[in-house]
N, C-alpha and C positions, 0 to 999 in steps of 0.2 A: 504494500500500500504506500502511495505517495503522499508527500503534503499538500493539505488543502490549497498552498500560495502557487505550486508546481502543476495540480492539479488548475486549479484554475488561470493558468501563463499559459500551459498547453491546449486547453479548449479554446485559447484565446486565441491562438494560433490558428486553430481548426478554423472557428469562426472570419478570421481574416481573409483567410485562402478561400473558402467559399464569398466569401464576401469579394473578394479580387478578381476569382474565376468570373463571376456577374460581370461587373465593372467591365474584364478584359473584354467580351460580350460587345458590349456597349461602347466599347471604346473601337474594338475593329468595324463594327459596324460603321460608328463616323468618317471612319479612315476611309472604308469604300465609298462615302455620300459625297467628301473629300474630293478624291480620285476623279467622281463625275463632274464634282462641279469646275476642277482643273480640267478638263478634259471637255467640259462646254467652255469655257473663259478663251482657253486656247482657241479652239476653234471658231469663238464669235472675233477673237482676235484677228486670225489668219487671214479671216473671208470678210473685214471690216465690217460686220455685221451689226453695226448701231443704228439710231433712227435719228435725224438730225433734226432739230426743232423747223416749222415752214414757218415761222414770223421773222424768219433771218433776213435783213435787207441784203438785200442787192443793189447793185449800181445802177444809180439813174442818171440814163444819156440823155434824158430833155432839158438838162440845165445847162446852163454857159459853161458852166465849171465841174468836173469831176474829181473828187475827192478821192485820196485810195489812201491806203495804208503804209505805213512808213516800211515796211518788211512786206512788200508788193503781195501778201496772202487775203483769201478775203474772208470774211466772217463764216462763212462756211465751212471752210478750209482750217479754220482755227476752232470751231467747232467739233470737227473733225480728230483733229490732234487731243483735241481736249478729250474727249469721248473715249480716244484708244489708250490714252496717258491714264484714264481711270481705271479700264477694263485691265491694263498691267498692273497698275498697284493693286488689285483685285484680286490678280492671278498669284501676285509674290504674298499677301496675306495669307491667300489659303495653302497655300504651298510652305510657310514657313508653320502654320497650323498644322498641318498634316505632319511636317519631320517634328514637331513636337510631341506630338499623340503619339507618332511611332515609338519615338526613345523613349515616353512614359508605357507604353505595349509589354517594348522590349527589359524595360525595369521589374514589370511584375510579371511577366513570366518567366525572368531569373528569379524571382521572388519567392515561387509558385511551384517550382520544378523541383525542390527536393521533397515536398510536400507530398505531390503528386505522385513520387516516386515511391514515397514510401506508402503513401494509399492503395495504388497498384499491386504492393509484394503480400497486401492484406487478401485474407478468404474472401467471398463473395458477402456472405452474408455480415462482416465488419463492413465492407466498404456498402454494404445496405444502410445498417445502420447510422455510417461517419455521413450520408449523403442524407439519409431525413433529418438526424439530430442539425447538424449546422448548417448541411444545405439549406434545406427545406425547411431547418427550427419548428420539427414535432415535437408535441412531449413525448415523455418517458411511456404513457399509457396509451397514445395514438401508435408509438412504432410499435407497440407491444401488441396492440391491436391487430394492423397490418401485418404483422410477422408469425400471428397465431403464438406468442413465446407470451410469458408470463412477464409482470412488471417488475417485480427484481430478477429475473433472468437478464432484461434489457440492461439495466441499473447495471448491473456485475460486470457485464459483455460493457460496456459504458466505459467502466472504472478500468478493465481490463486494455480496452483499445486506446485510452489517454494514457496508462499507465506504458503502454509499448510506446507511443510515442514521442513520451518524456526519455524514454530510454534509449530510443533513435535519434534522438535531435541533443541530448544528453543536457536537458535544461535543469540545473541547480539555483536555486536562490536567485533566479533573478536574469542568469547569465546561459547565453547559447554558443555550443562549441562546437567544431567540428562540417 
């Protein structure tokens, strides 16, 4: 039997990795909404695909005199620029979003993987359990329910499965090693 503070570090652990699994979830998911939305940006860029406002003046040759622009462009054309200058800094936003979501991806599934490893080397019917208790956070008398096992059979198998896993990750007082 472990201590209650070891006992409760290690659940806490359990907890998090389900909790992160989700997240990771959720976070790949944006990475591909990401992807498309780089992936339209670009291509409204390529194919200049903007709508330019129609109240833009144009030159009027019925006057004595024509006015133009000191950098010979004309409002159209500067509209223009203006239009593709935004759609780029559009494209570099989500594009530095997206390498940021990745490196946080790639931070918890180094996070994730020795958890995961050692949930894998477990029986089927632990890794039933470790996935309602903190996955799913049933109680002790729902999984017991589900599993047809009795309510301190789960409880045992409970204390037994934290208790290996304190022993794999070799958590004392506080501190993880290895």
């Amino acid at each position: 039997m472990i201590k209650h503070e070891i006992f409760r570090k290690t659940e806490g652990m359990l907890y998090r990795y389900f909790r992160d699994k989700k997240k990771l979830g959720r976070m790949k998911h944006k990475i591909e909404i990401l992807e498309q939305k780089i992936r339209k940006l670009t291509e409204d860029i390529k194919n200049t695909n903007v709508t330019l406002k129609t109240d833009l003046q144009s030159i009027a040759y019925d006057k004595p005199y024509i006015q133009s622009n000191s950098d010979g462009s004309s409002q159209a054309e500067k509209e223009l620029i203006r239009l593709i200058t935004k759609l780029e800094e559009e494209l570099k936003r989500t594009i530095k979003e997206k390498l940021k979501l990745k490196a946080k991806v790639i931070d918890i599934e180094t996070r994730i993987a020795d958890i995961e490893y050692a949930i894998n080397q477990m029986s089927e019917e632990a890794k039933q359990i470790i996935e309602m208790k903190y996955g799913d956070g049933y109680s002790i008398y729902y999984i017991a329910d589900m599993l047809n096992m009795g309510k301190s059979t789960i409880a045992r198998k409970r204390e037994e499965i934290v208790e290996d896993f304190a022993k794999y990750f070799e958590i004392k007082c506080g501190t993880k090693t290895g």
